[in-house]
C-alpha atoms as a printed R data frame, in Angstrom:
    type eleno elety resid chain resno       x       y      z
1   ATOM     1    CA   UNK     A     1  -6.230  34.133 18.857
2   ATOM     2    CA   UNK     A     2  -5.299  32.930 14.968
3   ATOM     3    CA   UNK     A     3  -7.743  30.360 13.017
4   ATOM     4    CA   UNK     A     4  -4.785  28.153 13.032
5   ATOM     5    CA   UNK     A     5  -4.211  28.398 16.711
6   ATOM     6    CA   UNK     A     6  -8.267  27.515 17.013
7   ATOM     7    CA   UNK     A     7  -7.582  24.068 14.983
8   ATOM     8    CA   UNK     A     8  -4.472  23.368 16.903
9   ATOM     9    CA   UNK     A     9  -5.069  19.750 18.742
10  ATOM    10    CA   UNK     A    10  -4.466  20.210 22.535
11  ATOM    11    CA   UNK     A    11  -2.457  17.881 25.288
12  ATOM    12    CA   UNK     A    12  -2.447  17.618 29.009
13  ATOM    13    CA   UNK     A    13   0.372  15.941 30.065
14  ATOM    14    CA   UNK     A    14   3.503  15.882 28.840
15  ATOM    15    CA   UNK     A    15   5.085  12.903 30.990
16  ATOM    16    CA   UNK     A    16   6.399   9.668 30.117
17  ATOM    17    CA   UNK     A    17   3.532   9.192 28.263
18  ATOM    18    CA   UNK     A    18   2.529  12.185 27.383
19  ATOM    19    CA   UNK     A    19   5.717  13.394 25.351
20  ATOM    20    CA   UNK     A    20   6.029  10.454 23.091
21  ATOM    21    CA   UNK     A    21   2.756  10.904 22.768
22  ATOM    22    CA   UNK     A    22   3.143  14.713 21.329
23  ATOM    23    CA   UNK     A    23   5.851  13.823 19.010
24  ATOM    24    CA   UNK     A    24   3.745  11.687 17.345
25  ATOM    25    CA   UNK     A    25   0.796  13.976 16.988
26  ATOM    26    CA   UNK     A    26   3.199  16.701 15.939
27  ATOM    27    CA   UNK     A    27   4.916  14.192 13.159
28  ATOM    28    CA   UNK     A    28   1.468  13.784 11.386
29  ATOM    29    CA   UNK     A    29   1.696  16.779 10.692
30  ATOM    30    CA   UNK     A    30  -0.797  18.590 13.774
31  ATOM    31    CA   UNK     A    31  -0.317  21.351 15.277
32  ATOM    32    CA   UNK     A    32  -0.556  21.134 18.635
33  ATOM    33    CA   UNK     A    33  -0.806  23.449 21.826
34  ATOM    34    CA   UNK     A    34  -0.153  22.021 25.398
35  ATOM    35    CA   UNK     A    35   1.044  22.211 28.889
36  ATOM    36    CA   UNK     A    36   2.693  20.292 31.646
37  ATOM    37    CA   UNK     A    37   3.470  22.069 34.985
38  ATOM    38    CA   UNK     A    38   6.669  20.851 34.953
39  ATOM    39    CA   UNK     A    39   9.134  22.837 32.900
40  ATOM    40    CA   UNK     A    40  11.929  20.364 31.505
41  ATOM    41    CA   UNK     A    41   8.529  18.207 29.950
42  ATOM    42    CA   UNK     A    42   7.272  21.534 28.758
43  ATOM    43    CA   UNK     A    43  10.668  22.304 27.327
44  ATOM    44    CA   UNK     A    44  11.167  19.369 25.392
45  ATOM    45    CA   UNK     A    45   7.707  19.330 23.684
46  ATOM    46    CA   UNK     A    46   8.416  23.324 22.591
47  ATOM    47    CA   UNK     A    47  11.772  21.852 20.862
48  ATOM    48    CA   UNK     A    48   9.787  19.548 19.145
49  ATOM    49    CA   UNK     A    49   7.481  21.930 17.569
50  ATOM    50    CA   UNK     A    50   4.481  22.312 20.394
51  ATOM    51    CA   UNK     A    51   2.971  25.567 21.696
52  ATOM    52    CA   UNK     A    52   3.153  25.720 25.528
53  ATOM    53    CA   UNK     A    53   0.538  27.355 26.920
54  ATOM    54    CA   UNK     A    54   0.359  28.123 31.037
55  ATOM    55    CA   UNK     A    55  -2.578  26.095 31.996
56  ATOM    56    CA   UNK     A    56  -5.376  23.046 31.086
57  ATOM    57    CA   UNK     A    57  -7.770  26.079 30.578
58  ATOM    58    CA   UNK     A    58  -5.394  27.750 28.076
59  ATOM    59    CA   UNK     A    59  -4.985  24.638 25.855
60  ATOM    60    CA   UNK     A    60  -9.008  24.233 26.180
61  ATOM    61    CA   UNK     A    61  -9.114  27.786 24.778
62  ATOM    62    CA   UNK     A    62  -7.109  27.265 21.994
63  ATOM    63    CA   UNK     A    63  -8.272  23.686 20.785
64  ATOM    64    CA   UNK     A    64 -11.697  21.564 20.026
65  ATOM    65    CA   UNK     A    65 -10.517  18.367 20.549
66  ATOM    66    CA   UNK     A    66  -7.897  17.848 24.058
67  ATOM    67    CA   UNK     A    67  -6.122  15.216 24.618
68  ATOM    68    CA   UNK     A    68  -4.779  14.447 28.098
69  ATOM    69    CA   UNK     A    69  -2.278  11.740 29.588
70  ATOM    70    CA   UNK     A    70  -2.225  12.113 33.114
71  ATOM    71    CA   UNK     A    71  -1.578   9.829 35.821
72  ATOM    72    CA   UNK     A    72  -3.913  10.028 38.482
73  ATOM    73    CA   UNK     A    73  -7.446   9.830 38.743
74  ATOM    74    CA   UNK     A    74  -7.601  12.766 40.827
75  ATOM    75    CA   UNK     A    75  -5.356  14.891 38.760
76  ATOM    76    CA   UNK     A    76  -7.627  14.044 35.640
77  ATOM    77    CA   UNK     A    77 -10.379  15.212 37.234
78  ATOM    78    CA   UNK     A    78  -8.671  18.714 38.277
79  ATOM    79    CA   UNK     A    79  -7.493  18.989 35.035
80  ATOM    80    CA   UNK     A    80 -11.174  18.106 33.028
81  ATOM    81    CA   UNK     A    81 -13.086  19.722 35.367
82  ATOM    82    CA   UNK     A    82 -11.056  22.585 37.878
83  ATOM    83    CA   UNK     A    83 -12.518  25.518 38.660
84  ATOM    84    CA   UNK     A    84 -10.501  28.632 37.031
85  ATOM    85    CA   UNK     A    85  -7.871  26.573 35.422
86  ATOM    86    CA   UNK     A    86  -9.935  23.228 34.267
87  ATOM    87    CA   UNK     A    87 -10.547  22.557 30.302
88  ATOM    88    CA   UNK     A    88 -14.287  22.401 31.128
89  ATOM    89    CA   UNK     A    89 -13.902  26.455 31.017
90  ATOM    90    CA   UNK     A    90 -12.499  26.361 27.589
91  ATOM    91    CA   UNK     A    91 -13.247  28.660 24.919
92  ATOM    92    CA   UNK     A    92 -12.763  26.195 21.823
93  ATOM    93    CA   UNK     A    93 -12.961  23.119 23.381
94  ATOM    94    CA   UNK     A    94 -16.148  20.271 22.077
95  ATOM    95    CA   UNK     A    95 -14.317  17.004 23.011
96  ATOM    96    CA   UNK     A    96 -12.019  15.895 25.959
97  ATOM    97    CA   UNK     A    97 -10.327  12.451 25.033
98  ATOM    98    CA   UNK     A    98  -8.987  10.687 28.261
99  ATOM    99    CA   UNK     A    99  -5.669   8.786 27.631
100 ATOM   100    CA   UNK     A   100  -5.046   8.422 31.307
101 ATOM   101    CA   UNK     A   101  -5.964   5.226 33.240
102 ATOM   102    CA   UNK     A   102  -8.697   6.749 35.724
103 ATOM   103    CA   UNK     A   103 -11.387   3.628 36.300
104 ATOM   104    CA   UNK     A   104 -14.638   3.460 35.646
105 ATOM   105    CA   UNK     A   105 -16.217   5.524 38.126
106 ATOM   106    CA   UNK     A   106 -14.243   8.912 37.332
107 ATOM   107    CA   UNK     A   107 -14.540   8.166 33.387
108 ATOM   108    CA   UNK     A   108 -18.484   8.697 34.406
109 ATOM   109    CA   UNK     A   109 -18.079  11.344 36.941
110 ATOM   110    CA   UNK     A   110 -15.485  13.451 34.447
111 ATOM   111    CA   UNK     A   111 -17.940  12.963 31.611
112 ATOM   112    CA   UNK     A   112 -20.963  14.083 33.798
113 ATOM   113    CA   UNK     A   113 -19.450  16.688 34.814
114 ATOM   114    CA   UNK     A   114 -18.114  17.945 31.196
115 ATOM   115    CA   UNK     A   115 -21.426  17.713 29.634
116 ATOM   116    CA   UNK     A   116 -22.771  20.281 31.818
117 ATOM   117    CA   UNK     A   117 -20.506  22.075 29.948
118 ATOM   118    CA   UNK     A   118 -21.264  21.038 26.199
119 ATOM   119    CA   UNK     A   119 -18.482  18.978 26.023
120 ATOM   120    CA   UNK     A   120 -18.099  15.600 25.138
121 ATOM   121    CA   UNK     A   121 -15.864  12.719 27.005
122 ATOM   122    CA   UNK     A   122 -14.497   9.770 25.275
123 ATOM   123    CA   UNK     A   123 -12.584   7.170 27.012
124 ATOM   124    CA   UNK     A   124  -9.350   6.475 25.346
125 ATOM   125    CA   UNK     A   125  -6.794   5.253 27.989
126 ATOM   126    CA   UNK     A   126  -3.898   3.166 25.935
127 ATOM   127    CA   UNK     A   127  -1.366  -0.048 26.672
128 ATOM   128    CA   UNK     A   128   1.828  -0.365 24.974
129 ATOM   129    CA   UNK     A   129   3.997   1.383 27.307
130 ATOM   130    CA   UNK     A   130   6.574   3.917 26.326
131 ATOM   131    CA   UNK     A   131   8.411   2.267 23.398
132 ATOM   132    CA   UNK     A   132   4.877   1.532 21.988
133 ATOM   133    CA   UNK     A   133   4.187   5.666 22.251
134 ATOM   134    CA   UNK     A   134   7.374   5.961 20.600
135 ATOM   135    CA   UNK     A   135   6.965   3.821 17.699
136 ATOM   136    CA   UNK     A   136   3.545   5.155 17.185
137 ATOM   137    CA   UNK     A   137   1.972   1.354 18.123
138 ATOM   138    CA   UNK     A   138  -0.152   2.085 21.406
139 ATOM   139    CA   UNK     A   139  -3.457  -0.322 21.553
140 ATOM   140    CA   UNK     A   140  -6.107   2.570 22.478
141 ATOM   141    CA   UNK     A   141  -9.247   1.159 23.821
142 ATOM   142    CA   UNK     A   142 -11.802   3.935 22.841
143 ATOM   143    CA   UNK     A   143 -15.526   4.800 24.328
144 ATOM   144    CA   UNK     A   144 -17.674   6.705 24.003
145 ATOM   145    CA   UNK     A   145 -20.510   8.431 21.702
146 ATOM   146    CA   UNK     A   146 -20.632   7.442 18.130
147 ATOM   147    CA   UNK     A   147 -19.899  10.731 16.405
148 ATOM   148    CA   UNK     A   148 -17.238  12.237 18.908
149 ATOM   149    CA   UNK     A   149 -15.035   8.620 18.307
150 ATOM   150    CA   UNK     A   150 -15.425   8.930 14.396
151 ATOM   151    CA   UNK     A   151 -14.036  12.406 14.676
152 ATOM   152    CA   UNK     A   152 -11.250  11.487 16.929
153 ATOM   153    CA   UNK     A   153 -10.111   8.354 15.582
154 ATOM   154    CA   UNK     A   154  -8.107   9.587 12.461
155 ATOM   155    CA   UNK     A   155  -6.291  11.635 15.128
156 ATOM   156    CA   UNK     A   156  -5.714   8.923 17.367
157 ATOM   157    CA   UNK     A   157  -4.097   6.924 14.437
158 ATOM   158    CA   UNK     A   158  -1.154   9.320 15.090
159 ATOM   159    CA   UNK     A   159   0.285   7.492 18.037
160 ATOM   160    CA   UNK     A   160  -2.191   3.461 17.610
161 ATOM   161    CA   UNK     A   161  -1.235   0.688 16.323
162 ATOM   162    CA   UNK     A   162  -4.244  -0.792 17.622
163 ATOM   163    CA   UNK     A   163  -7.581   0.944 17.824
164 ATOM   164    CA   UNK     A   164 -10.658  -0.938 19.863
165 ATOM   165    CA   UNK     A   165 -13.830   0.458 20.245
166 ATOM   166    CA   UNK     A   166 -15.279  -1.162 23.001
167 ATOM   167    CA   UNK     A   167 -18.339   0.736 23.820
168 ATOM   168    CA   UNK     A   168 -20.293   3.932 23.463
169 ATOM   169    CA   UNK     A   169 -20.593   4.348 27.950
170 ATOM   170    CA   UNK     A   170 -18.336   6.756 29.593
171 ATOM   171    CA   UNK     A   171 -16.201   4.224 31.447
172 ATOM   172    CA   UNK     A   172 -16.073   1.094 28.940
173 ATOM   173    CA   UNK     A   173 -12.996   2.037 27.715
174 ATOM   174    CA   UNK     A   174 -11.198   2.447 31.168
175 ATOM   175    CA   UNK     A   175 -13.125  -0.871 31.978
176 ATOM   176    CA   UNK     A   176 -10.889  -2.751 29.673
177 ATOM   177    CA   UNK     A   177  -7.864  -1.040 30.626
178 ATOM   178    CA   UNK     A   178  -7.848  -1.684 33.937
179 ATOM   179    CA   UNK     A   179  -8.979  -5.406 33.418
180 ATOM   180    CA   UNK     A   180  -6.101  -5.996 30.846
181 ATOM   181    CA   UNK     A   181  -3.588  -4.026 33.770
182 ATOM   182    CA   UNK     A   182  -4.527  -6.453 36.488
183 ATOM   183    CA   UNK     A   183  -3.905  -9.497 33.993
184 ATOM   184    CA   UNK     A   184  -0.462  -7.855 33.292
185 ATOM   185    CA   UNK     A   185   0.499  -7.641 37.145
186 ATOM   186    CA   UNK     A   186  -0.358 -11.596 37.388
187 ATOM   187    CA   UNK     A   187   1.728 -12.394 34.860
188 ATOM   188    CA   UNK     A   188   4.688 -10.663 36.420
189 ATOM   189    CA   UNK     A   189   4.463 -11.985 39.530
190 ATOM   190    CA   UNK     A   190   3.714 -15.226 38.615
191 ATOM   191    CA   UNK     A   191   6.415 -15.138 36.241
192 ATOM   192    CA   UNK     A   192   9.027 -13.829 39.184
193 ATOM   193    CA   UNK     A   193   7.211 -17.033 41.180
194 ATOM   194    CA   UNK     A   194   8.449 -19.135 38.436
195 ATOM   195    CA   UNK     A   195  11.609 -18.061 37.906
196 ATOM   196    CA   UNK     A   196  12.666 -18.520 41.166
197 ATOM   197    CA   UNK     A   197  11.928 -21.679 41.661
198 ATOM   198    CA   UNK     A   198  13.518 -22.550 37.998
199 ATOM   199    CA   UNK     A   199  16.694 -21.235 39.006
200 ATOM   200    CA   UNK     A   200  16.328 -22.551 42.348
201 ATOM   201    CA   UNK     A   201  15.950 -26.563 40.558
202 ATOM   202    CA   UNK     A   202  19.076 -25.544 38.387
203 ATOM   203    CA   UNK     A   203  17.716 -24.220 34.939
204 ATOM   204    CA   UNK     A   204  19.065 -21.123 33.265
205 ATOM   205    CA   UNK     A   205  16.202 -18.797 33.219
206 ATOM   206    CA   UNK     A   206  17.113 -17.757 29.819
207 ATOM   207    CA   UNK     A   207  16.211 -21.203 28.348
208 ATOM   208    CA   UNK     A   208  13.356 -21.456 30.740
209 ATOM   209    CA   UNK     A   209  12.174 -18.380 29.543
210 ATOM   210    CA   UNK     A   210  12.801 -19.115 25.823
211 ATOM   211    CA   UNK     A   211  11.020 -22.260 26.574
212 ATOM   212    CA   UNK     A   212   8.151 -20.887 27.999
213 ATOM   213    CA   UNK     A   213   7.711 -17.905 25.322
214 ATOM   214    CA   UNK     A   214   6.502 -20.623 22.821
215 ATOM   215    CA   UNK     A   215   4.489 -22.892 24.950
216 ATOM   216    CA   UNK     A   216   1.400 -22.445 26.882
217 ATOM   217    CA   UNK     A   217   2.808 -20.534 29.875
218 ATOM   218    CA   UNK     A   218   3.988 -17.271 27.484
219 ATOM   219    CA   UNK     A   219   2.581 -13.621 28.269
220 ATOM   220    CA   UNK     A   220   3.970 -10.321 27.625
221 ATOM   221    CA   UNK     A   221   6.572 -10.826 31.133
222 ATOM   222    CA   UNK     A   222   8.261 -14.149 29.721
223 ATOM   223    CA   UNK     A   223   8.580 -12.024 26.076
224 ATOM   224    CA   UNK     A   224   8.921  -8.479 26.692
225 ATOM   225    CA   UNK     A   225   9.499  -7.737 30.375
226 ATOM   226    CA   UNK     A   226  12.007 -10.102 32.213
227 ATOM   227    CA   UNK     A   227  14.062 -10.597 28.906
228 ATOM   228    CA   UNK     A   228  15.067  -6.914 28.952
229 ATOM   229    CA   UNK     A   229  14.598  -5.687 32.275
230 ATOM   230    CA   UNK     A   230  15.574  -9.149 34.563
231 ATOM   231    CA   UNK     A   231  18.021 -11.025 32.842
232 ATOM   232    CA   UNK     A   232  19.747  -7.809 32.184
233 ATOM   233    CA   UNK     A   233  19.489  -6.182 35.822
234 ATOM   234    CA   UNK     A   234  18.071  -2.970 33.982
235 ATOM   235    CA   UNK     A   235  14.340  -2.544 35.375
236 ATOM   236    CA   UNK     A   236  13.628   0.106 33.566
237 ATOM   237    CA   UNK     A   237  10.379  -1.046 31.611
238 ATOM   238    CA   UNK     A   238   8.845   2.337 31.828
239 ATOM   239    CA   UNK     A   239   5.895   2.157 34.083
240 ATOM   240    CA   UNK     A   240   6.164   3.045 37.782
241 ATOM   241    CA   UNK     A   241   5.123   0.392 40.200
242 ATOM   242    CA   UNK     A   242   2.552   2.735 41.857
243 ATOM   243    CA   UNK     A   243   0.923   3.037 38.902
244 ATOM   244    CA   UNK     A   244   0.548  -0.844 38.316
245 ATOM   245    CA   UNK     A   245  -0.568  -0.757 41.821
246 ATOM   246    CA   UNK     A   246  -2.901   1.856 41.218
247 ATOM   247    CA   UNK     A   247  -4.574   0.034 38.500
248 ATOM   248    CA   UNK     A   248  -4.835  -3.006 40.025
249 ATOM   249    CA   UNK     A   249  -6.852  -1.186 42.729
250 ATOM   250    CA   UNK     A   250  -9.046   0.383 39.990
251 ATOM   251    CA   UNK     A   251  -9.766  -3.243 38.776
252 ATOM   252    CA   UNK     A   252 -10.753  -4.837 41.891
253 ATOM   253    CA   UNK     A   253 -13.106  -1.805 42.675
254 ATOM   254    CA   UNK     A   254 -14.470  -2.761 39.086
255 ATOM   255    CA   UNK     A   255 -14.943  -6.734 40.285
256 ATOM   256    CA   UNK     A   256 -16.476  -4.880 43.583
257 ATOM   257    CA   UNK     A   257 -18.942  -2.751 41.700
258 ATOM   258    CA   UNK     A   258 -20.186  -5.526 39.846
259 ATOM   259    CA   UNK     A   259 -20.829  -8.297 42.951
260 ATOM   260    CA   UNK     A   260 -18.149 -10.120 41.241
261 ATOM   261    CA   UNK     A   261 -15.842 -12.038 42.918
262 ATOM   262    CA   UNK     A   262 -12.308 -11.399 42.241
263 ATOM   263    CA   UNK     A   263 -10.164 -14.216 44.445
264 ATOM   264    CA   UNK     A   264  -7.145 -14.491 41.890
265 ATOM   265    CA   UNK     A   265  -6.807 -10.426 41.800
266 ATOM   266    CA   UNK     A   266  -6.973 -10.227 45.591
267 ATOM   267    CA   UNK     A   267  -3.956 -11.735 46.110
268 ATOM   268    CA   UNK     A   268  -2.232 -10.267 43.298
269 ATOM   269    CA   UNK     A   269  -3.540  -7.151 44.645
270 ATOM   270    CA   UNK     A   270  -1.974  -8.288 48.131
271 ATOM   271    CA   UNK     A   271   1.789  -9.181 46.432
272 ATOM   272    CA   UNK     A   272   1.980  -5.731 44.730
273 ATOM   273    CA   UNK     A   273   0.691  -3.882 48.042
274 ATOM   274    CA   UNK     A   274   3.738  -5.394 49.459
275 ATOM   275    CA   UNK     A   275   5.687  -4.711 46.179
276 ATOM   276    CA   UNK     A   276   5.092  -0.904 46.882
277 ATOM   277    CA   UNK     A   277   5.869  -1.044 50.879
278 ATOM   278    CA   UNK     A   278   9.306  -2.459 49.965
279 ATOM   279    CA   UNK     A   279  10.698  -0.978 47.340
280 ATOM   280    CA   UNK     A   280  11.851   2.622 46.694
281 ATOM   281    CA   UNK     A   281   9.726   6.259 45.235
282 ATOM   282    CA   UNK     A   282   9.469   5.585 41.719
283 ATOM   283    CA   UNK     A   283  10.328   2.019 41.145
284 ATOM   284    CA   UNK     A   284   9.445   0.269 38.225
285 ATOM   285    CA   UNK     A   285   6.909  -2.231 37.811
286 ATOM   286    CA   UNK     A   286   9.562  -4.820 37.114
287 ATOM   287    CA   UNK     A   287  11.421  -4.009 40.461
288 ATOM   288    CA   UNK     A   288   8.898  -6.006 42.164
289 ATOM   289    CA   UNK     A   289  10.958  -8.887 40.834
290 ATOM   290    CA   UNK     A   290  13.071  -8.298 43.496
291 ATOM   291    CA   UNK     A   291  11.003  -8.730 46.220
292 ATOM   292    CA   UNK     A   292  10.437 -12.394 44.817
293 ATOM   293    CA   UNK     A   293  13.930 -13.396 44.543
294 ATOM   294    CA   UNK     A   294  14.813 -12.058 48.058
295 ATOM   295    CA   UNK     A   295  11.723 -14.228 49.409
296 ATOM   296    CA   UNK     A   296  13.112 -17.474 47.027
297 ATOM   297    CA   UNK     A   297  16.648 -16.733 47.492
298 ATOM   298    CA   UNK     A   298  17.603 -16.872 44.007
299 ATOM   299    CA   UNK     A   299  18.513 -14.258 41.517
300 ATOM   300    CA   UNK     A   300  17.082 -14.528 38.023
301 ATOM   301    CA   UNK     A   301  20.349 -12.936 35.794
């Protein structure tokens, strides 16, 4: 193994995410080794200047600081901490940064079970969806201990707009992530709620929604989401329903954990249960639209 190939940066996960996530790195100039099991992802990070290596273990061998953007809980904590193939095995490795939206409780357990191993664990999961990884413009809400973050936030620069620190606790950072996921669900559905009945009492929802973007009502669903992905019919923010879903879970465990009561996120827990019943594998968070104009009988286009 070169010197070069030991200061390589190192990413898990090459997904949605993931890949945007590598071109940036790679654009500032890094050079970076990293692996995604499957092979088109893989492919398309090698074209853009990466070194694929064949496992989590082989990019924690090859760099000290790993990045990974993953999108389960469960597969973040096989990757971090997998026996045989896990980055806690890793030759070069001194710092795992999670991008991935775990919760709380597996930020802790995945940085428990890292330091056993020398190896610090910094929270680092990010919002901004994939045209934010694109542009370079993700908010990253980082955790962690002092020293690790001030060595990986000039990296993180690469692909943040917006850098938080929001504690030095394995778990603060996901804390936040999951608390500003949950207020993104609301405002969907309660934006589809809306909507509906708008186009049910005869407005256009474009006005409505131009009306609403500069009043008190606005939120990132009346700007971003239903003006490009419901009035146009695309849904195709970016972000898999599932995945909303899961976070919204990881939330209300959060509320749970704390004895706080959580009566609002219930029920939007409830509406995108039922989102996820009734709607296909790998729908998009703004397909659950549908499922509100079926119930008002009104189609917001």
């Amino acid at each position: 193994m070169t010197s070069d190939a030991v200061s390589a940066l190192g990413l898990v996960g090459l997904g949605t995410m993931g890949g945007r996530i590598a071109v940036r790195l790679l654009d500032a100039g890094h050079q970076l080794v990293a692996y995604d099991p499957d092979p088109g992802a893989a492919d398309a990070a090698r074209g853009a200047g990466a070194t694929i290596v064949d496992s989590p273990r082989a990019v924690a061998d090859a760099a000290p600081v790993v990045f990974a953007s993953l999108p389960s809980p469960e597969i973040v904590r096989a990757v971090a901490l997998g026996e045989g193939d896990g980055v806690a095995g890793g030759e070069a490795i001194a710092t795992f940064v999670d991008l991935s939206t775990t919760g709380p409780a597996m930020a802790r357990e995945v940085a428990a079970g890292l330091a056993k191993h020398r190896i610090v664990a910094l929270d680092a999961p990010v919002s901004g969806g994939p045209a934010g990884a694109q542009a370079g413009r993700l908010t990253v809400m980082l955790s962690g201990p002092a020293a690790a973050v001030d060595t990986v936030r000039p990296l993180v620069d690469a692909f943040a707009g917006n850098v938080f620190v929001v504690g030095d606790g394995a778990g603060h950072g996901q804390a936040a992530k999951v608390l500003n996921n949950i207020l993104s669900a609301c405002s969907i559905a309660i934006t589809a709620e809306a909507l509906v009945v708008g186009v049910r009492a005869g407005l256009d929802p474009k006005t409505l929604l131009d009306v609403v973007a500069v009043s008190s009502g606005s939120n990132t669903a009346v700007t971003d989401k239903f003006p490009k992905q419901v009035l146009t019919r695309n849904f195709d923010h970016g972000f898999r329903l599932d995945l909303m879903l899961k976070d919204v879970r990881l939330a209300l465990d959060e509320g749970r954990a704390h004895g706080v009561p959580m009566v609002l996120g219930a029920a939007v827990g409830e509406l995108w249960e039922v989102g996820e019943a009734t709607t296909g594998e790998g729908a998009d968070c703004t397909d659950i639209v549908r499922m509100f104009e079926a119930w008002g009988g009104a189609e917001i286009a």
